[in-house]
DRENNU-982218 format. One line per 10 residues: their letters; for each residue x, y, z of C-alpha. Coordinates in nm, 2 decimals. Layout:
BEGIN
A> X/Y/Z; ...
***
This chain:
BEGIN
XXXXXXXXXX> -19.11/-11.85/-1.75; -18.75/-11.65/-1.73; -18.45/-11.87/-1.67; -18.16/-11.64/-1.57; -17.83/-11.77/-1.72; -17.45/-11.66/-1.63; -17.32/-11.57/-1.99; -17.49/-11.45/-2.34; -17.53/-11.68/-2.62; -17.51/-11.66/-3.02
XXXXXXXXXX> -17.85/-11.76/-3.17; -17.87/-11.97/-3.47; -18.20/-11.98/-3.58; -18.39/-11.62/-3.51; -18.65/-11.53/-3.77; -18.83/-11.23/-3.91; -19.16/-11.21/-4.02; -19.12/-11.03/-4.36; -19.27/-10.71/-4.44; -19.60/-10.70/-4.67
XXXXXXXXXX> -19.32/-10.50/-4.93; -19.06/-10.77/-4.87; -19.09/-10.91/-5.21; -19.21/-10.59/-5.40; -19.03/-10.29/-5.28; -18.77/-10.36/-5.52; -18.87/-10.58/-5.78; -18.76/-10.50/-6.16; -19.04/-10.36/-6.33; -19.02/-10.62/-6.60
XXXXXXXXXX> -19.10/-10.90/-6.32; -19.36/-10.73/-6.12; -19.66/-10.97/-6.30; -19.43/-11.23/-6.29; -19.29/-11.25/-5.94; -19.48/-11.23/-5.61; -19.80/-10.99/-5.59; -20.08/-10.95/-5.38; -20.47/-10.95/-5.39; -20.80/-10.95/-5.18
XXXXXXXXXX> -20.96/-11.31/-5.21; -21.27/-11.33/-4.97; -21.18/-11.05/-4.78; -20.88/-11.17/-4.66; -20.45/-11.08/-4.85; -20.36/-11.36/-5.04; -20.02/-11.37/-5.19; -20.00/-11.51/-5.62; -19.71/-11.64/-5.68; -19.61/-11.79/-6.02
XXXXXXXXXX> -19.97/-11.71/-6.04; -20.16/-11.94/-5.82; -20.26/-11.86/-5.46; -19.99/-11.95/-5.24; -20.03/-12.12/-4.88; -19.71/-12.17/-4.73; -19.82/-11.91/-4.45; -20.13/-11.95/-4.37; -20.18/-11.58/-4.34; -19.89/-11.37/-4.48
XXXXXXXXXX> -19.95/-11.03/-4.36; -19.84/-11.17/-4.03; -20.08/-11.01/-3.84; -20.18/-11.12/-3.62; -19.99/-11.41/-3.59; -19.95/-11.74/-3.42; -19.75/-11.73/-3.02; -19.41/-11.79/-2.99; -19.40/-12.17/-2.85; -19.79/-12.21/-2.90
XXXXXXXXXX> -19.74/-12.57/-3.14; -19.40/-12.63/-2.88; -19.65/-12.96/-2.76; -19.76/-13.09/-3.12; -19.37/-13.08/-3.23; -19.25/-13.29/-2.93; -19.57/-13.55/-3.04; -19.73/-13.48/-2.75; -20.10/-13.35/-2.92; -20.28/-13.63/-2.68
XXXXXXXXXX> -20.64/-13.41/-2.72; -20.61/-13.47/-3.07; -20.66/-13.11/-3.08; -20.63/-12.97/-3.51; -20.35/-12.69/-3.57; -20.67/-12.40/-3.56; -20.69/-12.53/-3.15; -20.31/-12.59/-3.05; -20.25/-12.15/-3.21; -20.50/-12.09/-2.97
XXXXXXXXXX> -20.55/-11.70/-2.93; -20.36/-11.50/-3.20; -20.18/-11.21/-3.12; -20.12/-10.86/-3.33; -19.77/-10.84/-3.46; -19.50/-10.70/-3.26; -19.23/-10.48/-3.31; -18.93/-10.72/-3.24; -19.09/-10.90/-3.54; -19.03/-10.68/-3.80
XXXXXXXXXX> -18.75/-10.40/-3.66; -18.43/-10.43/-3.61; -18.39/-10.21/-3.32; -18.70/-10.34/-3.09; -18.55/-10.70/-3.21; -18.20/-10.59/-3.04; -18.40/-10.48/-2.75; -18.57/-10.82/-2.73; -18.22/-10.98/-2.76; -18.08/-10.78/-2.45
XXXXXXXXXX> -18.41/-10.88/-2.28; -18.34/-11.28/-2.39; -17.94/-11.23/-2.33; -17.84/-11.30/-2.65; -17.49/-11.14/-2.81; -17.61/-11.21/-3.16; -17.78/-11.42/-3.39; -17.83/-11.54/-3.76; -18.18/-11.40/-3.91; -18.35/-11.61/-4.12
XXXXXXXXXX> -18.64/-11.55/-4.37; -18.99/-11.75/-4.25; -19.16/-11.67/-4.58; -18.88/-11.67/-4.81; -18.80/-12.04/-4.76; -19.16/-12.16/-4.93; -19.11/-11.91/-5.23; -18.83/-12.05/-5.46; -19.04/-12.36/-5.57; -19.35/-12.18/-5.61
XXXXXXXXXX> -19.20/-11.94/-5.88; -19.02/-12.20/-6.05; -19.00/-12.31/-6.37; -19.02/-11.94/-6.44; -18.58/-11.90/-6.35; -18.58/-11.53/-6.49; -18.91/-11.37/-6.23; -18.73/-11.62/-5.96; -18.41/-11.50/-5.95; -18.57/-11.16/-5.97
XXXXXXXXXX> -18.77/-11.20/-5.67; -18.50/-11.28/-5.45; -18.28/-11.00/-5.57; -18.60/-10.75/-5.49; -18.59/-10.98/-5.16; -18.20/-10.95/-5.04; -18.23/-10.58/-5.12; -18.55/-10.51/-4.90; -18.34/-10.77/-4.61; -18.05/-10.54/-4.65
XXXXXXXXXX> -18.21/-10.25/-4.65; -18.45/-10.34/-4.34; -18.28/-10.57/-4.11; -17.88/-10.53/-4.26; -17.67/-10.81/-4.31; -17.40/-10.79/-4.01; -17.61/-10.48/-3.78; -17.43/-10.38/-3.53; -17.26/-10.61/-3.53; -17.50/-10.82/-3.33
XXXXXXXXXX> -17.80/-10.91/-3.64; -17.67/-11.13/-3.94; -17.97/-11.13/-4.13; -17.81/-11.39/-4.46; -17.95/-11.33/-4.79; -18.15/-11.62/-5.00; -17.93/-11.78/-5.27; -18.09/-11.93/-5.57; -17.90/-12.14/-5.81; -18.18/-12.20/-6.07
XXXXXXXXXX> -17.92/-11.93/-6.27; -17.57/-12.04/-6.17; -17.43/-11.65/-6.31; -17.68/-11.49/-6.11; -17.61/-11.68/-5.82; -17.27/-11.55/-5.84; -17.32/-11.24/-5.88; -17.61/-11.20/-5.61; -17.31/-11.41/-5.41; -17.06/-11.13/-5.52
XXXXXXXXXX> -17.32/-10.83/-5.43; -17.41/-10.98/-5.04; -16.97/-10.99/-4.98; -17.00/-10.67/-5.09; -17.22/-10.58/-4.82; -17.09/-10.76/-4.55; -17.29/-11.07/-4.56; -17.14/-11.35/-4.35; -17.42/-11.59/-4.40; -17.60/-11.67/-4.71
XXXXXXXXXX> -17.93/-11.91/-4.67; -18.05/-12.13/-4.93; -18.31/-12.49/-4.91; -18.18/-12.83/-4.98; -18.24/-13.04/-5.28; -18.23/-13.02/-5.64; -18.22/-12.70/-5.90; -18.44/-12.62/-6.16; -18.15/-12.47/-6.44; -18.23/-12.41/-6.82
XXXXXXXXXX> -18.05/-12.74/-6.88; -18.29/-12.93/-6.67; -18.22/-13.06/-6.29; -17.93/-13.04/-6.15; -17.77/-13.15/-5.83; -17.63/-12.85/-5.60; -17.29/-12.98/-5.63; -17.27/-13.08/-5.99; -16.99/-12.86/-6.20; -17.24/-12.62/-6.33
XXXXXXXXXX> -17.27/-12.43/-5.99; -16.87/-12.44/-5.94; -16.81/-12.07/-6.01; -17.03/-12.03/-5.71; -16.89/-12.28/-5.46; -16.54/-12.17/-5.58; -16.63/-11.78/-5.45; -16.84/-11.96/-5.12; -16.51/-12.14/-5.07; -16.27/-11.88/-5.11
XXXXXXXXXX> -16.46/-11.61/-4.95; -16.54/-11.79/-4.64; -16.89/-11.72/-4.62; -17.11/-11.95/-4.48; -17.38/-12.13/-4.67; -17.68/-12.25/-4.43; -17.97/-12.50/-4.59; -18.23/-12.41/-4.39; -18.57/-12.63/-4.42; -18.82/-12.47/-4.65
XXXXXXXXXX> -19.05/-12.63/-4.98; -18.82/-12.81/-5.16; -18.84/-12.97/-5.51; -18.95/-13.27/-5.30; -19.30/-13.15/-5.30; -19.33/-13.23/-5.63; -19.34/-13.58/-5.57; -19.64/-13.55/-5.36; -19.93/-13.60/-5.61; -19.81/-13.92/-5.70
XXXXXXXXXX> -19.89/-14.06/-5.35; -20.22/-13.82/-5.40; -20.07/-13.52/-5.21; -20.11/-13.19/-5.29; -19.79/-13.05/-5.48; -19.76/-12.77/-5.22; -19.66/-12.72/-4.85; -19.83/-12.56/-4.59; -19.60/-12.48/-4.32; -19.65/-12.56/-3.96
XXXXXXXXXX> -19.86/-12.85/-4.14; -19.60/-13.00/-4.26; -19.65/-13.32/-4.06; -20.00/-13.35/-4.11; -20.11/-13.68/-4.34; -19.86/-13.87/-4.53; -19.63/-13.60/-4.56; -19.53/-13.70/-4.19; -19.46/-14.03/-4.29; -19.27/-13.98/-4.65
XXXXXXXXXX> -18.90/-14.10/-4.62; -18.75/-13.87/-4.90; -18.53/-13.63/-4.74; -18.35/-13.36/-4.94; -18.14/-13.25/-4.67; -17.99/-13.60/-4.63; -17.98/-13.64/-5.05; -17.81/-13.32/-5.06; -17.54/-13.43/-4.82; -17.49/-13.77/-4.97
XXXXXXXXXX> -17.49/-13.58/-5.34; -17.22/-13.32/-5.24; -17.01/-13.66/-5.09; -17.08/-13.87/-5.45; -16.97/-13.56/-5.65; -16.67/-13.45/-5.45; -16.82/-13.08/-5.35; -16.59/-13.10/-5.01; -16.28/-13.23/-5.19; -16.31/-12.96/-5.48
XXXXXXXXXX> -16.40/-12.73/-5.22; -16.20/-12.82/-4.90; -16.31/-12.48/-4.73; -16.65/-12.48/-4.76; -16.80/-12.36/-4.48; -17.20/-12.53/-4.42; -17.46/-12.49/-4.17; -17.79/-12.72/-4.19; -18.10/-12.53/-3.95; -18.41/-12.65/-3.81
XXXXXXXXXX> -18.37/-12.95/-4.04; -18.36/-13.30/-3.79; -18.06/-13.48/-3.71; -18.18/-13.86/-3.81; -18.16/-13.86/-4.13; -17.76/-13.85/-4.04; -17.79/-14.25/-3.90; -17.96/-14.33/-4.26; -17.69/-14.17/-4.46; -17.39/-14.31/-4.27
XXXXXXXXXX> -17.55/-14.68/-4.30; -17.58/-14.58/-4.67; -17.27/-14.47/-4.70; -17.12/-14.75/-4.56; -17.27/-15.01/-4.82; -17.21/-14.78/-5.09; -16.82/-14.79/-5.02; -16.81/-15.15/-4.96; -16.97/-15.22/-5.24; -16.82/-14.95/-5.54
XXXXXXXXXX> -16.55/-14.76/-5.35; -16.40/-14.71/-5.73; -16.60/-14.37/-5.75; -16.47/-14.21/-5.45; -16.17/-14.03/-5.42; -16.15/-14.15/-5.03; -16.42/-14.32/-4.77; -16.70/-14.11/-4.79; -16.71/-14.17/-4.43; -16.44/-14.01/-4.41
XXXXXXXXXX> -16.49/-13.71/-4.55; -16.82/-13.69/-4.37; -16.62/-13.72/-4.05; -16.39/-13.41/-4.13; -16.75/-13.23/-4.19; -16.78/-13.24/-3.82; -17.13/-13.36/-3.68; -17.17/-13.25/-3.32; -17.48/-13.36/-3.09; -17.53/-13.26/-2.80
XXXXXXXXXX> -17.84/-13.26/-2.54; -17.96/-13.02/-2.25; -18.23/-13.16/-1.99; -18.38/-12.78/-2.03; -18.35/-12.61/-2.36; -18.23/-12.28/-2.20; -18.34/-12.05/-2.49; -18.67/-12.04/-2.72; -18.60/-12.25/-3.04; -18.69/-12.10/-3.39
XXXXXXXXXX> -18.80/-11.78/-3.21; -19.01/-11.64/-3.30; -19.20/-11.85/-3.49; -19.48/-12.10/-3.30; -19.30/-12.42/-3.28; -19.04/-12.35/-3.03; -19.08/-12.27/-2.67; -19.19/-11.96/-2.52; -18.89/-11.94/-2.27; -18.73/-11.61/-2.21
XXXXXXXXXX> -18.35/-11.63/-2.06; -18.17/-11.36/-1.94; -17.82/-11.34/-1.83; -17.72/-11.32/-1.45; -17.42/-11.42/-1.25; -17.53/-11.78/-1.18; -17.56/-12.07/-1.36; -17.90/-12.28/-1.42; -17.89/-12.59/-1.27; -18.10/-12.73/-1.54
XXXXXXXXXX> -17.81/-12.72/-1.83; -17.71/-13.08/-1.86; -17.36/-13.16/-1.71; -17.19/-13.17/-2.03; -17.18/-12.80/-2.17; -16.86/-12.72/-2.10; -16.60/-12.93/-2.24; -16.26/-12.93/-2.43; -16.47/-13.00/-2.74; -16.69/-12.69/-2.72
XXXXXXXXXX> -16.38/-12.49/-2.67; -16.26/-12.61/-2.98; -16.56/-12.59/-3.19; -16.58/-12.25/-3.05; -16.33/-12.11/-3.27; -16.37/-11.78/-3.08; -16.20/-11.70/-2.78; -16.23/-11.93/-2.45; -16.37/-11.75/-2.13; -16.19/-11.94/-1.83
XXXXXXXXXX> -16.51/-11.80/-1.63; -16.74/-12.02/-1.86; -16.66/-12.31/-1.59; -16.63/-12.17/-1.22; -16.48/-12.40/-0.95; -16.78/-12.49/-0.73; -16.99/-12.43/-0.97; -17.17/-12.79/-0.93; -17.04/-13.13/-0.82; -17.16/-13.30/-1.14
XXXXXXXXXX> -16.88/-13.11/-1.34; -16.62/-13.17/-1.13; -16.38/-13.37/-1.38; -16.45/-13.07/-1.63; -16.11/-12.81/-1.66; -16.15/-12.47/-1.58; -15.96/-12.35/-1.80; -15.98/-12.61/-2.16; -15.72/-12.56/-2.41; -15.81/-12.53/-2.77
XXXXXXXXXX> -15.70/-12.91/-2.93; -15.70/-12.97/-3.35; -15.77/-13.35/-3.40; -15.38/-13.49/-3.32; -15.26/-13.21/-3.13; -15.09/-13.28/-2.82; -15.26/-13.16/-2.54; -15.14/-12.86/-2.37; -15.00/-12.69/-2.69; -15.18/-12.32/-2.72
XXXXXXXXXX> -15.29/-12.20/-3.05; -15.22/-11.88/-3.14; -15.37/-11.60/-2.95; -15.55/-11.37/-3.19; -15.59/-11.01/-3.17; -15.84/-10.95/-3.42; -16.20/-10.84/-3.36; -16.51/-11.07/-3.26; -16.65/-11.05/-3.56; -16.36/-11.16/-3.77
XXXXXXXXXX> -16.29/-11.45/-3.51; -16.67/-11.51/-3.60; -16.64/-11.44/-3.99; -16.37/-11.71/-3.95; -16.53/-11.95/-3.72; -16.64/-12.29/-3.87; -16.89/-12.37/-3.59; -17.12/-12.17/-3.40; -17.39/-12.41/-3.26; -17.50/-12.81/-3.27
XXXXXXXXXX> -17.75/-13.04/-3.33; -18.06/-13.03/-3.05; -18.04/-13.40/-3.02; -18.14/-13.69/-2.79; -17.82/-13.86/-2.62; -17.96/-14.19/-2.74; -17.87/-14.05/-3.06; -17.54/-13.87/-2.94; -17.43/-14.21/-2.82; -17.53/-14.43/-3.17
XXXXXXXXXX> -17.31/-14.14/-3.39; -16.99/-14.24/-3.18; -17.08/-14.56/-3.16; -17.12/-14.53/-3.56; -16.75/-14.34/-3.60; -16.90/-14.04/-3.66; -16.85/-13.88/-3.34; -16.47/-13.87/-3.21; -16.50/-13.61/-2.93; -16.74/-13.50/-2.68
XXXXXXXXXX> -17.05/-13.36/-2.73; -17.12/-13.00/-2.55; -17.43/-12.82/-2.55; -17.51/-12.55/-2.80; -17.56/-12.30/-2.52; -17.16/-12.32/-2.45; -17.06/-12.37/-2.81; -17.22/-12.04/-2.92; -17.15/-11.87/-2.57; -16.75/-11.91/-2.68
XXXXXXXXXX> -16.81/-11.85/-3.01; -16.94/-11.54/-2.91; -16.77/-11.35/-2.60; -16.48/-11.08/-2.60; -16.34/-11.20/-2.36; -15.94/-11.32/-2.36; -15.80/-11.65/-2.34; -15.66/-11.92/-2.57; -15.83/-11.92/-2.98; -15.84/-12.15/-3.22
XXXXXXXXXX> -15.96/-12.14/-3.62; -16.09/-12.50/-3.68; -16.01/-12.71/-4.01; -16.12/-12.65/-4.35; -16.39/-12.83/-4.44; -16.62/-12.83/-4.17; -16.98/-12.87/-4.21; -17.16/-12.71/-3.91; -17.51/-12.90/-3.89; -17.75/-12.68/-3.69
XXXX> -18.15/-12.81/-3.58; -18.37/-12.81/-3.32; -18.49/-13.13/-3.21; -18.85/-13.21/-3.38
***
């Protein structure tokens, strides 16, 4: 099904499927034993790594490989046959060229409409843990990894493909310099999973002072830092609930893992508040993909107790702080573009741009809010008059507001390219969430504005088009998910 849209979009969550080389093409001769290899195991490519056989993917080569949208049922809970994962893949299909080249990808992304996109790794998020303890062959790996990434998909191509390079902390002055060597080459996202890190003084939280060299050059270079979801340290606590101590992805939900209530994303978040990552680093710019949105409810009501109870070790109301890291959810009846493409879960829909606007975009994409978060530059023709009746109260022309700012005031017009109003931006999409939810995070304090849909958020972030621009504060947290 093609759904013709009126504008082009900025995709947050695009994935590759790695090459078979991904993790060997480059890797120091010293680590190649050590680090990621492969072998034949009844006839079929396994991948070792940290040398065990690893099953994140159930079949790493890729090919052939699962249907973009094919489990888009079983993640909505809607698997009513009972049907097991081998049944809900149905028919496999040989890998294609979008998958793995940049230019077919670009063609695809003409096809789809969509101006750009952040490219993410679908392998490299299970690795980390897997290597570990061994910090020396994992920190190895993923230099051997960002230089295949560069090499094959480029970090800001054309302009148009921001493929971000995985960061590991395990060796907080290799994860400064990796940092230091992706600027170099353009990098405007870096990708990293949530949770603790495995250093040579034992486990550490992300935020504690030993990674503060790092955080200081995220901070000051204005890159931003995505947690994608991925195996996490968490899995470790698995065979204590007699669990294996490894995840399989797209199975993620099968057993108790479905029903276990840790959540590194959330601990991560509440972790960076208790140690004062935000106020140490006002400028931080973060982006959370493909991760859930409740676990935001659970860590406001936390942080709520917490503060009534021993405000003494925060330097303000962590509530707060976690309302300057903005948290915006927002809902469309029709999710207009395929989620996690192209990876099974999401849905197989194709848009392409056109001159009219679907009527299946919930009333609420445009908005003075999505203007804001934009932080590129506003397109009065995003809102037409006539377009429908439902958005009659909506402006056709939204100014850009900072929190306080009297309405009406323009910011600054900016001459300076797309790409540095993007570099800049703070926000380029927003949580896929339910408007139940939307409602209960204003009614909570945590929302202050209205919500807009991702499709508009991006959409601004992204044209060339003139009209009012605005950078938005430091400190924003961007959180970025489809809804599960």
């Amino acid at each position: 099904m093609k759904t013709e849209l009126g504008f082009t979009f900025f995709d947050c969550d695009n994935h590759y499927y790695e090459a078979v080389d991904a993790f060997t093409r480059h890797i120091e001769r010293e680590y190649k034993k050590r680090a990621i290899q492969w072998a034949q195991l009844d006839g079929r490519a396994r991948l070792i790594v940290g040398g065990r056989v690893n099953r994140f993917i159930p079949n790493p080569t890729f090919d052939p490989v699962g249907k973009p949208g094919a489990l888009d049922e079983y993640f909505r809970g809607r698997n009513l046959r009972g049907a097991d994962l081998n049944a809900l893949f149905g028919d496999l299909e040989p890998i294609r060229p979008e998958y793995r080249d940049r230019d077919a990808r670009l063609a695809a992304m003409d096809e789809q409409g969509m101006q750009g996109c952040i490219m993410l790794p679908t392998l490299g998020v299970g690795m980390e843990q897997a290597l570990l303890p061994d910090r020396e062959a994992t920190a190895a790996t993923f230099r051997a990894f960002n230089r295949w990434m560069q090499e094959d998909w480029g970090f800001a191509y054309q302009e148009r493909i921001f493929a971000a390079p995985y960061i590991t902390l395990c060796i907080p002055d290799n994860a400064v310099r990796e940092l230091e060597w992706a600027l170099r080459h353009d990098a405007r996202f870096i990708v990293m999973v949530p949770g603790p890190v495995s250093t040579e003084v034992g486990m550490r939280a992300p935020g504690d002072p030993l990674f503060d060299p790092f955080w200081q050059l995220a901070n000051d270079s204005g890159i931003t830092v995505c947690y994608h979801s991925g195996e996490t340290y968490y899995s470790k606590f698995m065979p204590a609930w007699g669990e294996a101590d490894y995840m399989m992805s797209f199975q993620a939900l099968l057993g108790f893992r479905s029903l276990f209530s840790g959540d590194p994303l959330q601990d991560t978040f509440a972790n960076h508040l208790h140690k004062g990552l935000f106020h140490r680093f006002p400028n931080l710019r973060m982006a959370c993909i493909e991760s859930g949105s409740a676990w935001v409810f659970h860590l406001f009501e936390k942080l709520t107790k917490s503060y009534g109870q021993i405000p003494f070790i925060y330097q303000e109301d962590p509530r707060e702080t976690f309302k300057r890291v903005r948290i915006v959810s927002s809902w469309v009846r029709t999710t207009p573009t395929s989620k996690d493409w192209p990876n099974p879960p999401p849905t197989s829909r194709i848009c392409r741009t056109s001159t009219t606007r679907p009527t299946s975009v919930a009333p609420s994409c445009v908005t003075t809010a999505s203007n804001w978060l934009s932080a590129g530059r506003y397109d009065s023709r995003s809102v037409r008059p006539g377009d429908s009746a439902r958005r009659a109260h909506l402006p056709v022309r939204s100014r850009c507001l900072h929190p306080g700012q009297q309405q009406g005031r323009r910011w600054p017009s900016s001459s300076s390219s797309r790409v540095r109003r993007i570099r800049r931006s703070r926000v380029f999409c927003c949580l896929a969430s339910s408007t139940q939810q939307m409602n209960s995070l204003r009614a909570k304090g945590v929302m202050s504005f209205q919500a807009a849909s991702a499709v508009e958020l991006v959409t601004n972030a992204s044209r060339r088009s003139g009209g009012s621009a605005c950078t938005t504060p430091p400190g924003t947290c961007l959180l970025l998910t489809r809804s599960a």
